[in-house]
PDB file of N, CA, C and O in Angstrom:
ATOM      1  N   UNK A   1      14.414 -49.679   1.624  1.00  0.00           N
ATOM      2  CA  UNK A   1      14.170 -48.929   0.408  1.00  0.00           C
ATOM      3  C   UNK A   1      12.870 -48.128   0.544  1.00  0.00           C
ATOM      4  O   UNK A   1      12.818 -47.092  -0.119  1.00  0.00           O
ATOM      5  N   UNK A   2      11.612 -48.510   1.445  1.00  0.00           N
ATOM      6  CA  UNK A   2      10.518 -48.051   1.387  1.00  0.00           C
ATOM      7  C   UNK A   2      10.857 -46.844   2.197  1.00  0.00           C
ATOM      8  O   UNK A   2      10.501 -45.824   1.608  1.00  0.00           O
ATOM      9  N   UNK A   3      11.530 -46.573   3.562  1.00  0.00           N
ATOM     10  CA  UNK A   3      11.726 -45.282   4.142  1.00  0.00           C
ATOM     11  C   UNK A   3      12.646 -44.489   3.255  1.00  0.00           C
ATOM     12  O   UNK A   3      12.682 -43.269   3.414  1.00  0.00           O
ATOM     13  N   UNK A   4      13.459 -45.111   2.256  1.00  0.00           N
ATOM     14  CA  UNK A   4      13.964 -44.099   1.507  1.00  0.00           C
ATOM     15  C   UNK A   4      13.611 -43.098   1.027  1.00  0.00           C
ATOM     16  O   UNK A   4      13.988 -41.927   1.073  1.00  0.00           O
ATOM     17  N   UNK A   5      12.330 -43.995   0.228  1.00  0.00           N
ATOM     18  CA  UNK A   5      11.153 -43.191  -1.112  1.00  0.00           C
ATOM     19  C   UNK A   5      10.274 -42.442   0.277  1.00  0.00           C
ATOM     20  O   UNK A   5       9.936 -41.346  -0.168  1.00  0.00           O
ATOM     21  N   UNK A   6       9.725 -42.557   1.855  1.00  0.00           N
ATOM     22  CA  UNK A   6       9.366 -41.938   2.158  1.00  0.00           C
ATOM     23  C   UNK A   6      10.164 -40.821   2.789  1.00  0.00           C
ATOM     24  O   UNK A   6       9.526 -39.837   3.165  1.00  0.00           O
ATOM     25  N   UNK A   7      11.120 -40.835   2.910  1.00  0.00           N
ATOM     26  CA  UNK A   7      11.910 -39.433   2.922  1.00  0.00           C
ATOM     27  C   UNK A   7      12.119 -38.791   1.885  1.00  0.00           C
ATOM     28  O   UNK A   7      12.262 -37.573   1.987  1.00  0.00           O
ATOM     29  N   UNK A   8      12.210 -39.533   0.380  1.00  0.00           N
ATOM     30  CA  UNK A   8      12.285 -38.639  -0.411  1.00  0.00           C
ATOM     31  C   UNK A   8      11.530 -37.461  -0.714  1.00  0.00           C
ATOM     32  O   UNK A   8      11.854 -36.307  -0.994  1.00  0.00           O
ATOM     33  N   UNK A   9       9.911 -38.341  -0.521  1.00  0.00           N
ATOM     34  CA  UNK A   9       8.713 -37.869  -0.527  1.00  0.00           C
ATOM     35  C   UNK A   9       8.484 -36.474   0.114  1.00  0.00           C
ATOM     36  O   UNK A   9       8.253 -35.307  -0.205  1.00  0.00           O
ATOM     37  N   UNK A  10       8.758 -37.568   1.621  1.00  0.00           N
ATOM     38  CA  UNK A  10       8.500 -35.869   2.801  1.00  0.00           C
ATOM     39  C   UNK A  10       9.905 -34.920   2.334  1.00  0.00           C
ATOM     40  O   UNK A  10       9.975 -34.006   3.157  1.00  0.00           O
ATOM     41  N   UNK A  11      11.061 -34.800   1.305  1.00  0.00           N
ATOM     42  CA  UNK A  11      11.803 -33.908   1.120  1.00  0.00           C
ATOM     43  C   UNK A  11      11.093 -33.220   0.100  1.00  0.00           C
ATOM     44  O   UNK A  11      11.138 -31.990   0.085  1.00  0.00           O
ATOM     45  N   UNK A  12      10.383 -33.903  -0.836  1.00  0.00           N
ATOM     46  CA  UNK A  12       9.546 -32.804  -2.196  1.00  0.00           C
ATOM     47  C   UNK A  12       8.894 -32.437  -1.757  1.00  0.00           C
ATOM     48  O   UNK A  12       8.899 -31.222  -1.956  1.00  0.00           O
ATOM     49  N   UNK A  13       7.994 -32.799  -1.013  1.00  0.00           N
ATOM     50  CA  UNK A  13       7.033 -31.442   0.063  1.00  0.00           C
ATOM     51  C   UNK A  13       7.283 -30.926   0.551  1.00  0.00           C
ATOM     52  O   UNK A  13       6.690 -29.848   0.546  1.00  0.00           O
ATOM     53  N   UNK A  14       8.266 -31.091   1.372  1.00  0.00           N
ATOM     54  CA  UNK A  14       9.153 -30.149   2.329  1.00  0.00           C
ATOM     55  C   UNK A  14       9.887 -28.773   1.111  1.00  0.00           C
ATOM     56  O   UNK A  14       9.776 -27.581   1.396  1.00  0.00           O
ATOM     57  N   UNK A  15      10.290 -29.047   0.370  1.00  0.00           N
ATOM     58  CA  UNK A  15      10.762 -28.368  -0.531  1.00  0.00           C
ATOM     59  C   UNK A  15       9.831 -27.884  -1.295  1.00  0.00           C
ATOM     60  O   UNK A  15       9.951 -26.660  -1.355  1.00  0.00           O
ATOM     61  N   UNK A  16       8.916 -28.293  -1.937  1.00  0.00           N
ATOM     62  CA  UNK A  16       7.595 -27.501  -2.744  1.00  0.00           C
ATOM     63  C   UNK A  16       6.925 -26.706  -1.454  1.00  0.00           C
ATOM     64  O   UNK A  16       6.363 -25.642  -1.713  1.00  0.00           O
ATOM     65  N   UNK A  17       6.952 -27.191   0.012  1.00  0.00           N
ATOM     66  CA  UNK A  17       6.469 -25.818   1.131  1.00  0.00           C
ATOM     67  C   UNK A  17       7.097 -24.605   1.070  1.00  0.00           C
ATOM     68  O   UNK A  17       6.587 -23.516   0.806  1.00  0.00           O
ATOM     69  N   UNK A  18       8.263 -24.864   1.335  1.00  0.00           N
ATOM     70  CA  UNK A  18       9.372 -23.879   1.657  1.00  0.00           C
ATOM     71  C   UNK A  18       9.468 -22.872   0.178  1.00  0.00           C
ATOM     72  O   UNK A  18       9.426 -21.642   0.192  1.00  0.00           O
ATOM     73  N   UNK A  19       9.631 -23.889  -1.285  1.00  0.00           N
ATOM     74  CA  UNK A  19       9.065 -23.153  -2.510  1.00  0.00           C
ATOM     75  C   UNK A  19       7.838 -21.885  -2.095  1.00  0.00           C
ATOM     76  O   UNK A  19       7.818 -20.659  -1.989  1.00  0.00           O
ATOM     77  N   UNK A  20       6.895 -23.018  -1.949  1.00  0.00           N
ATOM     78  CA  UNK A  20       5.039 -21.731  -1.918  1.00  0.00           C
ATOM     79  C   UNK A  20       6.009 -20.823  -0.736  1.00  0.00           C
ATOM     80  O   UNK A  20       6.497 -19.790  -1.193  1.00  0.00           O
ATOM     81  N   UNK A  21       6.211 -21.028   0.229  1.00  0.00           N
ATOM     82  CA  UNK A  21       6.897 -19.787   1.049  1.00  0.00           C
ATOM     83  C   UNK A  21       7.526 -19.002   0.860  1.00  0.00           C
ATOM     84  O   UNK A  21       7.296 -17.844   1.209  1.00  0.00           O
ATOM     85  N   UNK A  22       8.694 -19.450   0.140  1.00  0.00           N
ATOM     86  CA  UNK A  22       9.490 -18.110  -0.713  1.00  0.00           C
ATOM     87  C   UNK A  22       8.797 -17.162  -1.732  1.00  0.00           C
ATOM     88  O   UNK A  22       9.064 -15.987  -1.981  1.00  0.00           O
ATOM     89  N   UNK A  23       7.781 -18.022  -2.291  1.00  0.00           N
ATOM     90  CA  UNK A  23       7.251 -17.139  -3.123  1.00  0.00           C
ATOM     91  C   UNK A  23       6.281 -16.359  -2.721  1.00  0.00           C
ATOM     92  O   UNK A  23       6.340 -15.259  -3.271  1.00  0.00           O
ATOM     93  N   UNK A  24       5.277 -16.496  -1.873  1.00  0.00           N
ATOM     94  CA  UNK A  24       4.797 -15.582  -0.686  1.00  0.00           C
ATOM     95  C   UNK A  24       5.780 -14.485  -0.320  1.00  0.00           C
ATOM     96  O   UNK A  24       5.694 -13.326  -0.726  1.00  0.00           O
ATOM     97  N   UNK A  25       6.477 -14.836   0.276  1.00  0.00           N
ATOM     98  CA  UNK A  25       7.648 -13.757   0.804  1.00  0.00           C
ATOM     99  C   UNK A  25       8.035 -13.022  -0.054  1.00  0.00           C
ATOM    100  O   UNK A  25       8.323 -11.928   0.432  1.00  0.00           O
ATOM    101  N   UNK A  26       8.241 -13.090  -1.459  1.00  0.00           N
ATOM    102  CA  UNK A  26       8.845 -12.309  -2.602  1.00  0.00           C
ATOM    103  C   UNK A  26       7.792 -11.684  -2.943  1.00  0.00           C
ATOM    104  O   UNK A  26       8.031 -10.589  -3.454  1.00  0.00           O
ATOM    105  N   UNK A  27       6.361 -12.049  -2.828  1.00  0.00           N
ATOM    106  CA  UNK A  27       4.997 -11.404  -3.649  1.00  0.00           C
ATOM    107  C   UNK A  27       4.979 -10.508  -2.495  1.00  0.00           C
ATOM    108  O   UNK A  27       4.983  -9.343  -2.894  1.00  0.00           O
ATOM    109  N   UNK A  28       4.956 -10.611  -0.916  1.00  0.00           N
ATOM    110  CA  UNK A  28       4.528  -9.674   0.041  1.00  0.00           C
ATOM    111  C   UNK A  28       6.034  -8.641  -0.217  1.00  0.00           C
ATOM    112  O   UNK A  28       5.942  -7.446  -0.500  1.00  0.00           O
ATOM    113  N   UNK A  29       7.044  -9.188  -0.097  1.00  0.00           N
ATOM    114  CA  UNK A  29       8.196  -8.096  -0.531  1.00  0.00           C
ATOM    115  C   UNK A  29       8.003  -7.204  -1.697  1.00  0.00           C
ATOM    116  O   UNK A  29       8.537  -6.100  -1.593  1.00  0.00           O
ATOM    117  N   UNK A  30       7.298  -7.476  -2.872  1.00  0.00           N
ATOM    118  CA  UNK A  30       7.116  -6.790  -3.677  1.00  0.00           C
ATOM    119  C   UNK A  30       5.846  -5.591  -3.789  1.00  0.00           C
ATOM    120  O   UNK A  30       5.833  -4.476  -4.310  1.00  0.00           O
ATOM    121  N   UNK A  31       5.042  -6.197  -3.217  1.00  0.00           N
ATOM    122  CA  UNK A  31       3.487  -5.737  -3.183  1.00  0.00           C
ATOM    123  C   UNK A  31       4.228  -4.606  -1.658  1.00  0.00           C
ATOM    124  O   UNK A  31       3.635  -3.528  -1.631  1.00  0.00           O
ATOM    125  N   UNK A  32       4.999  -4.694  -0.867  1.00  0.00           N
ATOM    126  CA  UNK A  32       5.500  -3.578   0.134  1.00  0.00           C
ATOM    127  C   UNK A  32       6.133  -2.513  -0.874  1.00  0.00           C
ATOM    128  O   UNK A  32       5.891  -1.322  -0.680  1.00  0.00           O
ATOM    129  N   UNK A  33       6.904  -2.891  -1.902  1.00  0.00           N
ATOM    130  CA  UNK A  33       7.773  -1.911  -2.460  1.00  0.00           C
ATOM    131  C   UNK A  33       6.724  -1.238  -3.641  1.00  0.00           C
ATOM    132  O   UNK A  33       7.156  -0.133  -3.969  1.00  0.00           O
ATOM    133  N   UNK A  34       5.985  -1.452  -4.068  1.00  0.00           N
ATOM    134  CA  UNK A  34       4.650  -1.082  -4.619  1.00  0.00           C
ATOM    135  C   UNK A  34       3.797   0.033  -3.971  1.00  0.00           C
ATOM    136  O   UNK A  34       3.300   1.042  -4.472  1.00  0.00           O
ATOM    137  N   UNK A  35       3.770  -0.569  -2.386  1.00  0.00           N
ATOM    138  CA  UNK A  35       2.688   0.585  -1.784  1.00  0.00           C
ATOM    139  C   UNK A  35       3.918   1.605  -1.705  1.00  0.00           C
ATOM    140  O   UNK A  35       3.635   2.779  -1.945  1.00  0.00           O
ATOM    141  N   UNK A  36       5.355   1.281  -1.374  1.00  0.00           N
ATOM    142  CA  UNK A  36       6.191   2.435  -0.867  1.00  0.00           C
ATOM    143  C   UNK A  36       6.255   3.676  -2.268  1.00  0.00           C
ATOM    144  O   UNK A  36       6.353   4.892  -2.105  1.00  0.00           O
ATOM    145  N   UNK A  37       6.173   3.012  -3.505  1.00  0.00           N
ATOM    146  CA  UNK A  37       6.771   4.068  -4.635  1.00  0.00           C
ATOM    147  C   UNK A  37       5.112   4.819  -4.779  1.00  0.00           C
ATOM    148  O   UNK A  37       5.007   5.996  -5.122  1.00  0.00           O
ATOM    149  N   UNK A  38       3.855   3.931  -4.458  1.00  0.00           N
ATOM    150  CA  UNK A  38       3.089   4.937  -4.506  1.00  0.00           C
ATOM    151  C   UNK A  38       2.216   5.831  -3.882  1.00  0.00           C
ATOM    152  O   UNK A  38       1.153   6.406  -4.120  1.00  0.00           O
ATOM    153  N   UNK A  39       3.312   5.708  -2.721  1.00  0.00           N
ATOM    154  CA  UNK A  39       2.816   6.277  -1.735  1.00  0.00           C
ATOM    155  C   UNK A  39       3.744   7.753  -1.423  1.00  0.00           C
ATOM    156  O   UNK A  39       3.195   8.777  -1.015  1.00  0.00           O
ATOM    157  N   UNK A  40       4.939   7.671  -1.639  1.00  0.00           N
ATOM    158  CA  UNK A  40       5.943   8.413  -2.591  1.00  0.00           C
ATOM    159  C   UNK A  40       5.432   9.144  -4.040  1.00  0.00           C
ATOM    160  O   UNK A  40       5.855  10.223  -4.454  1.00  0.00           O
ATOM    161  N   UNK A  41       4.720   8.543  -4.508  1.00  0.00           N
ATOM    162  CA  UNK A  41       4.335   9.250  -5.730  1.00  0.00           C
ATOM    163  C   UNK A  41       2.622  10.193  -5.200  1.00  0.00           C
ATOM    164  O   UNK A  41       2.247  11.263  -5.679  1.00  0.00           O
ATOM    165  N   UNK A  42       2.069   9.575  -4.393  1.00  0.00           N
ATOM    166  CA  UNK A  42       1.240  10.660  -4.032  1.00  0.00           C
ATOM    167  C   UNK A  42       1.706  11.438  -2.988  1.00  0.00           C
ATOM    168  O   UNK A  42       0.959  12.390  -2.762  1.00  0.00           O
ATOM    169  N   UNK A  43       2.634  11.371  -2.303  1.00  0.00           N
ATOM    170  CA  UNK A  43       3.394  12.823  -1.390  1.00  0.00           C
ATOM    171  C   UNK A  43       3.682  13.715  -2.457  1.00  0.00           C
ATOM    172  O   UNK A  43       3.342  14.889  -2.309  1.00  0.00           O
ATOM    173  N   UNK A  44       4.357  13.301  -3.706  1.00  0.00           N
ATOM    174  CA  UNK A  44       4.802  14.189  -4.589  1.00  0.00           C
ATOM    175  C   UNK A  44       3.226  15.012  -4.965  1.00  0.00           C
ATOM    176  O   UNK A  44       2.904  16.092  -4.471  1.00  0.00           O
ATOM    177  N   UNK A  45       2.544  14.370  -5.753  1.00  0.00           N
ATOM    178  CA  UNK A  45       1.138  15.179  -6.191  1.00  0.00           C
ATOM    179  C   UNK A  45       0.531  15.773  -4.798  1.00  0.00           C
ATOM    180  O   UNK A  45       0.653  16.998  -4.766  1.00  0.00           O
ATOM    181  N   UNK A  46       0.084  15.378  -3.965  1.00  0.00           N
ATOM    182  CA  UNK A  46      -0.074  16.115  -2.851  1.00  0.00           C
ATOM    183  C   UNK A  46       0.773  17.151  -2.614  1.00  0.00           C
ATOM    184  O   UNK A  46       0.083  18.051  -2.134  1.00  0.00           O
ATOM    185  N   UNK A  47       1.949  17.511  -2.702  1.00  0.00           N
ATOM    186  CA  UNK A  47       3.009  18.658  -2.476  1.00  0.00           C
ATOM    187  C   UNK A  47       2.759  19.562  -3.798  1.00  0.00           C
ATOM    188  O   UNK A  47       2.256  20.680  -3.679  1.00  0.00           O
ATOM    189  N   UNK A  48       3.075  19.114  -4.882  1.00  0.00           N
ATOM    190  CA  UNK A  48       2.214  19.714  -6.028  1.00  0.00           C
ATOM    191  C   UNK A  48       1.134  20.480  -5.812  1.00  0.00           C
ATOM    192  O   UNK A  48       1.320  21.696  -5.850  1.00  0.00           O
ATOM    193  N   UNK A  49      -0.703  19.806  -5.443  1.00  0.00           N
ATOM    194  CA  UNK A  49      -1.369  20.192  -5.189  1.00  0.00           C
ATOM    195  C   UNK A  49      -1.322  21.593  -4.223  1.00  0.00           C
ATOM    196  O   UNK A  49      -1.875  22.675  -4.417  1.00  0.00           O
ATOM    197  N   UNK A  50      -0.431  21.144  -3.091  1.00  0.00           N
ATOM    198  CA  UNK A  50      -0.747  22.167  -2.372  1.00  0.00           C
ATOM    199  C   UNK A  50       0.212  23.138  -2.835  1.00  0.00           C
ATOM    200  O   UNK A  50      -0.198  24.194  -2.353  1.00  0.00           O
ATOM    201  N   UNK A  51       1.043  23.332  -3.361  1.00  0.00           N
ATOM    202  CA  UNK A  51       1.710  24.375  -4.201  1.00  0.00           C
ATOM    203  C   UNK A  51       1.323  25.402  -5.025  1.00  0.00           C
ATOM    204  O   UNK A  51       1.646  26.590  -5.060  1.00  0.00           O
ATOM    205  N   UNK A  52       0.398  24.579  -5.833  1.00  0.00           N
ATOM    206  CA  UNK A  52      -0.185  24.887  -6.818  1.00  0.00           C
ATOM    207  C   UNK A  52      -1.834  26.124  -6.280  1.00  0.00           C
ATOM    208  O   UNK A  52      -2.394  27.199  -6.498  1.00  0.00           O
ATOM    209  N   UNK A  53      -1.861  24.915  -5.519  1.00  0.00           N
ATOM    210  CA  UNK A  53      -3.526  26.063  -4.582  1.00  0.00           C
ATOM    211  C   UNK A  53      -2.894  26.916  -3.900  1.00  0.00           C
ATOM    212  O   UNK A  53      -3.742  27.743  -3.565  1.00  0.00           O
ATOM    213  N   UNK A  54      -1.718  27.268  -3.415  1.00  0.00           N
ATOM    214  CA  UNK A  54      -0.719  28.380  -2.766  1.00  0.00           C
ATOM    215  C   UNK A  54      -0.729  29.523  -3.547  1.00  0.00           C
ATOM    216  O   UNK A  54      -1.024  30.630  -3.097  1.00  0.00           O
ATOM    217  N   UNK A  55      -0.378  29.277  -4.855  1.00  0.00           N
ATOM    218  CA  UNK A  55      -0.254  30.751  -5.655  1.00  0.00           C
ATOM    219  C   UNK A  55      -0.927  30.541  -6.381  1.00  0.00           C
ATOM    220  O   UNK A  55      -0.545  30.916  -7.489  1.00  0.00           O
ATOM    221  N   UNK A  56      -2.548  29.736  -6.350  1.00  0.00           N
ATOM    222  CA  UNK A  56      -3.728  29.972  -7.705  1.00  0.00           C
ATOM    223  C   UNK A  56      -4.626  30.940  -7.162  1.00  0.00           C
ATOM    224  O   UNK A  56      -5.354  31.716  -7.781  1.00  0.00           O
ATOM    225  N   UNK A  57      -4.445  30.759  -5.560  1.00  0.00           N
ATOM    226  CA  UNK A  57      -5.245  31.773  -5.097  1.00  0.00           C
ATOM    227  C   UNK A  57      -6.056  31.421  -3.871  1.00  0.00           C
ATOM    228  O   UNK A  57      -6.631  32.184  -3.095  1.00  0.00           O
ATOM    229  N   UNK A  58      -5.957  29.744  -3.860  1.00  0.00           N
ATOM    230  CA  UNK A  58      -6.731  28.907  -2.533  1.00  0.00           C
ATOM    231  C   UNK A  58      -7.840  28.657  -3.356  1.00  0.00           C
ATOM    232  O   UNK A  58      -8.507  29.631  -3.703  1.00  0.00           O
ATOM    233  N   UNK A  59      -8.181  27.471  -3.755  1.00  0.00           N
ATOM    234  CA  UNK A  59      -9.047  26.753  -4.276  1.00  0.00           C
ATOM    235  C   UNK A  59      -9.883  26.357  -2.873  1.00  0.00           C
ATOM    236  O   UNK A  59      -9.531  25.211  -2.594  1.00  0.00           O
ATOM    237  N   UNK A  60     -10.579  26.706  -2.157  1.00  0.00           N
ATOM    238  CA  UNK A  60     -11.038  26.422  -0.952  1.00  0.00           C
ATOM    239  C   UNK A  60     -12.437  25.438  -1.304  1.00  0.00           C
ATOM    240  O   UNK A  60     -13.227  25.666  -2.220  1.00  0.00           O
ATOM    241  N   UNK A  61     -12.530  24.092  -0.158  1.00  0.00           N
ATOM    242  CA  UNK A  61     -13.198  23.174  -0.519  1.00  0.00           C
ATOM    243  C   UNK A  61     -14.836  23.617   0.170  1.00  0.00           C
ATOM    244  O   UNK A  61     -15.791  22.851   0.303  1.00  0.00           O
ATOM    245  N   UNK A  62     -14.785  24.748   0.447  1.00  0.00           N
ATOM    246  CA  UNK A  62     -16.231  25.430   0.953  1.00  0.00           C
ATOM    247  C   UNK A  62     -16.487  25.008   2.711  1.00  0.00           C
ATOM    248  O   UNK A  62     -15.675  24.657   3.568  1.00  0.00           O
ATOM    249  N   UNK A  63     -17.946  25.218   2.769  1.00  0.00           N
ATOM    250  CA  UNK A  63     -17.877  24.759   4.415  1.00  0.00           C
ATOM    251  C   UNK A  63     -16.875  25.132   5.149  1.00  0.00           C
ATOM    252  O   UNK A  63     -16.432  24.446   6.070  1.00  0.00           O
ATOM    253  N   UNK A  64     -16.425  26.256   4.808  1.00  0.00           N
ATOM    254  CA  UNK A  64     -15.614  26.302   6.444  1.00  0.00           C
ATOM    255  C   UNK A  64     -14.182  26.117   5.966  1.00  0.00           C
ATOM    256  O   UNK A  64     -13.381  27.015   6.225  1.00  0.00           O
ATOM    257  N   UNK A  65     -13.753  24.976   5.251  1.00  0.00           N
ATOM    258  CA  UNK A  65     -12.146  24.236   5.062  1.00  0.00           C
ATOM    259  C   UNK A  65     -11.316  24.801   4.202  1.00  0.00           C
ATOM    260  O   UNK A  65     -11.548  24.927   3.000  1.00  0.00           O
ATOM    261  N   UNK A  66     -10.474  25.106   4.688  1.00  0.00           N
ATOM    262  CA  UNK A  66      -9.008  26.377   3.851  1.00  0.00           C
ATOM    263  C   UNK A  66      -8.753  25.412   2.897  1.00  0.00           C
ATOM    264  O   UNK A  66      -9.739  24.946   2.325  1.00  0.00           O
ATOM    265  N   UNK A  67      -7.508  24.950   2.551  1.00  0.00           N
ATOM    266  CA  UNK A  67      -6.691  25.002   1.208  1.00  0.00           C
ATOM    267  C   UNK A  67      -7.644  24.063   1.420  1.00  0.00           C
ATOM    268  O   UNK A  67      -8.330  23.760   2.396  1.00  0.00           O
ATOM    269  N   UNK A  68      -7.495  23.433  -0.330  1.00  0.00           N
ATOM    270  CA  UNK A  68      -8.007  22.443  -1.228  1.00  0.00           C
ATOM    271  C   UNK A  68      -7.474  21.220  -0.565  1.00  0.00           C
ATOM    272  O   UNK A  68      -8.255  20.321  -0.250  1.00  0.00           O
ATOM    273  N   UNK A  69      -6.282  21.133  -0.347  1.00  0.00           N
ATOM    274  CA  UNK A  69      -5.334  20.073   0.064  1.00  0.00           C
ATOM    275  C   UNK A  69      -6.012  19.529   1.466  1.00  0.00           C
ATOM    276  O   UNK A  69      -6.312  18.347   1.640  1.00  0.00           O
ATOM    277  N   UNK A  70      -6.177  20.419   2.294  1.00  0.00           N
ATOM    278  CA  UNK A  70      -6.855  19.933   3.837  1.00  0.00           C
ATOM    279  C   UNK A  70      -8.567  19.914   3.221  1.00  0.00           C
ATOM    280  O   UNK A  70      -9.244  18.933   3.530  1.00  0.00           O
ATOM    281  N   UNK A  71      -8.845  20.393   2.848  1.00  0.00           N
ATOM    282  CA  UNK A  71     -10.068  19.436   2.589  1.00  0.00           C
ATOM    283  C   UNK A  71     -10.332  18.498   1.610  1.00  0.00           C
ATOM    284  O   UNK A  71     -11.510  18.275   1.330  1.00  0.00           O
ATOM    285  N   UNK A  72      -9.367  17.855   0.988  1.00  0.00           N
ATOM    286  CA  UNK A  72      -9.048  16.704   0.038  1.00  0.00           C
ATOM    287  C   UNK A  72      -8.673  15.411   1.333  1.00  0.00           C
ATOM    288  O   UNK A  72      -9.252  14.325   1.361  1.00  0.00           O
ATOM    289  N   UNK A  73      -7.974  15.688   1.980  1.00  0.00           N
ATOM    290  CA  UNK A  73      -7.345  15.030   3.181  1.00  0.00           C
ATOM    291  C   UNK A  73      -8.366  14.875   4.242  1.00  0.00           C
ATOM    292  O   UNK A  73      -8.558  13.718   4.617  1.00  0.00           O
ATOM    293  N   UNK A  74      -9.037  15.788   4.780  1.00  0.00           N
ATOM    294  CA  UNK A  74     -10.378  15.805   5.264  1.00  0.00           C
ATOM    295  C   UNK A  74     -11.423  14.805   4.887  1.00  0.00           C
ATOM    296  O   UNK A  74     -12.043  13.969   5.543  1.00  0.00           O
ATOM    297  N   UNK A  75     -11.426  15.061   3.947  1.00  0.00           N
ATOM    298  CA  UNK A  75     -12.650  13.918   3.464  1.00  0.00           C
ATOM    299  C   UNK A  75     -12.061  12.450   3.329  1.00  0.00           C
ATOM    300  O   UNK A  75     -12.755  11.437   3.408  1.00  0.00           O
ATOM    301  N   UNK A  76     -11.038  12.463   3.169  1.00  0.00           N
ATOM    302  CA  UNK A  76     -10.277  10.691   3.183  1.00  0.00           C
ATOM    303  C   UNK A  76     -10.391  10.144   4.568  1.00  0.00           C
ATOM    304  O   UNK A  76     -10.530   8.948   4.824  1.00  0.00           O
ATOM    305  N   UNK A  77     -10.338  10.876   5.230  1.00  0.00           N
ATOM    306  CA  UNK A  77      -9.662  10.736   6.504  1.00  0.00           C
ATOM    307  C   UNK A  77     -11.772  10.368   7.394  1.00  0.00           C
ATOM    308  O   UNK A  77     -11.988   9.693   8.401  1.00  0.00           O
ATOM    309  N   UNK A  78     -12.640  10.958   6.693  1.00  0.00           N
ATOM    310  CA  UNK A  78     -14.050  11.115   7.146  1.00  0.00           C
ATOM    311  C   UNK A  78     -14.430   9.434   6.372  1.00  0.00           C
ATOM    312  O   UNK A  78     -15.045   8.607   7.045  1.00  0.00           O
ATOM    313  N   UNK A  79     -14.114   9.205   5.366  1.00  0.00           N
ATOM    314  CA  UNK A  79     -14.242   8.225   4.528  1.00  0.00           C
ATOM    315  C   UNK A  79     -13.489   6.711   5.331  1.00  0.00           C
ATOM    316  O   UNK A  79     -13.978   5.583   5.395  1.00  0.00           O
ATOM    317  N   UNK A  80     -12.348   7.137   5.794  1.00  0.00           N
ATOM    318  CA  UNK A  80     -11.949   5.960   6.208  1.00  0.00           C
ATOM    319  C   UNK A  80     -12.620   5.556   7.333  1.00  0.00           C
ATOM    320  O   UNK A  80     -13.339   4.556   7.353  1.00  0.00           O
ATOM    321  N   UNK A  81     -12.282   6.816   8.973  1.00  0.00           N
ATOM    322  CA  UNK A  81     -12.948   6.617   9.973  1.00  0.00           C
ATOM    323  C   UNK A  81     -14.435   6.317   9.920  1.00  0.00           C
ATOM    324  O   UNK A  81     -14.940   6.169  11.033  1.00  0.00           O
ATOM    325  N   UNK A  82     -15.368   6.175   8.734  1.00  0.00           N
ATOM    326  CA  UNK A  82     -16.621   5.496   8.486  1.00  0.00           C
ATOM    327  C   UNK A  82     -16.421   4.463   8.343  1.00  0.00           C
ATOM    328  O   UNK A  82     -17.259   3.680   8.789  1.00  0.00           O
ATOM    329  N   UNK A  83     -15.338   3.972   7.722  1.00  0.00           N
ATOM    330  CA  UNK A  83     -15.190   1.993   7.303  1.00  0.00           C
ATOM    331  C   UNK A  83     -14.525   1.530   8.789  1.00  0.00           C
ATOM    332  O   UNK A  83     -14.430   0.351   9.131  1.00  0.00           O
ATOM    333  N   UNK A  84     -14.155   2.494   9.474  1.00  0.00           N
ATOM    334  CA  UNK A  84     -13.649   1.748  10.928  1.00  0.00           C
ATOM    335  C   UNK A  84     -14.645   1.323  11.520  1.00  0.00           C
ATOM    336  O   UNK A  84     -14.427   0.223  12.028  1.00  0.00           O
ATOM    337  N   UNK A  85     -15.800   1.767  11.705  1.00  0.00           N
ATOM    338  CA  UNK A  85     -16.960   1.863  12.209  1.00  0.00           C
ATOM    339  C   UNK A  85     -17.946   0.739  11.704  1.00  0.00           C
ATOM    340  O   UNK A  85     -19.107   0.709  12.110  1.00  0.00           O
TER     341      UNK A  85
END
């Protein structure tokens, strides 16, 4: 009877693991479909943007850098390769 209750045991842990795991897996599955719609939703405003600076006239970000859009992108891109560092 005592290895019973200890298999039962190691089955509710075994099962409350595999639980916390699924639910990991569903939070990282979700938190993926999260970055995808807004990452999708800034291609859209980015395509916008640069549309928009197309026939406003070129909003130019000075220094040198054409559309608004490449120097919006420019500077993210200066911003990140600093945190690589």
């Amino acid at each position: 009877q005592q290895q019973q209750q200890q298999k039962t045991v190691l089955s509710r842990d075994g099962s409350k693991e595999s639980e916390r795991r699924d639910k990991e897996v569903r939070q990282l599955q979700q938190a993926h479909e999260n970055v995808k719609k807004l990452v999708n939703k800034a291609a859209k405003a980015f395509a916008e943007i640069d549309y928009w600076d197309q026939i406003g006239g070129r909003v130019g970000m000075g220094d040198g850098v054409g559309p608004f859009l490449e120097g919006v992108l420019e500077e993210v891109l200066v911003r990140v390769e600093a945190e690589d560092e």
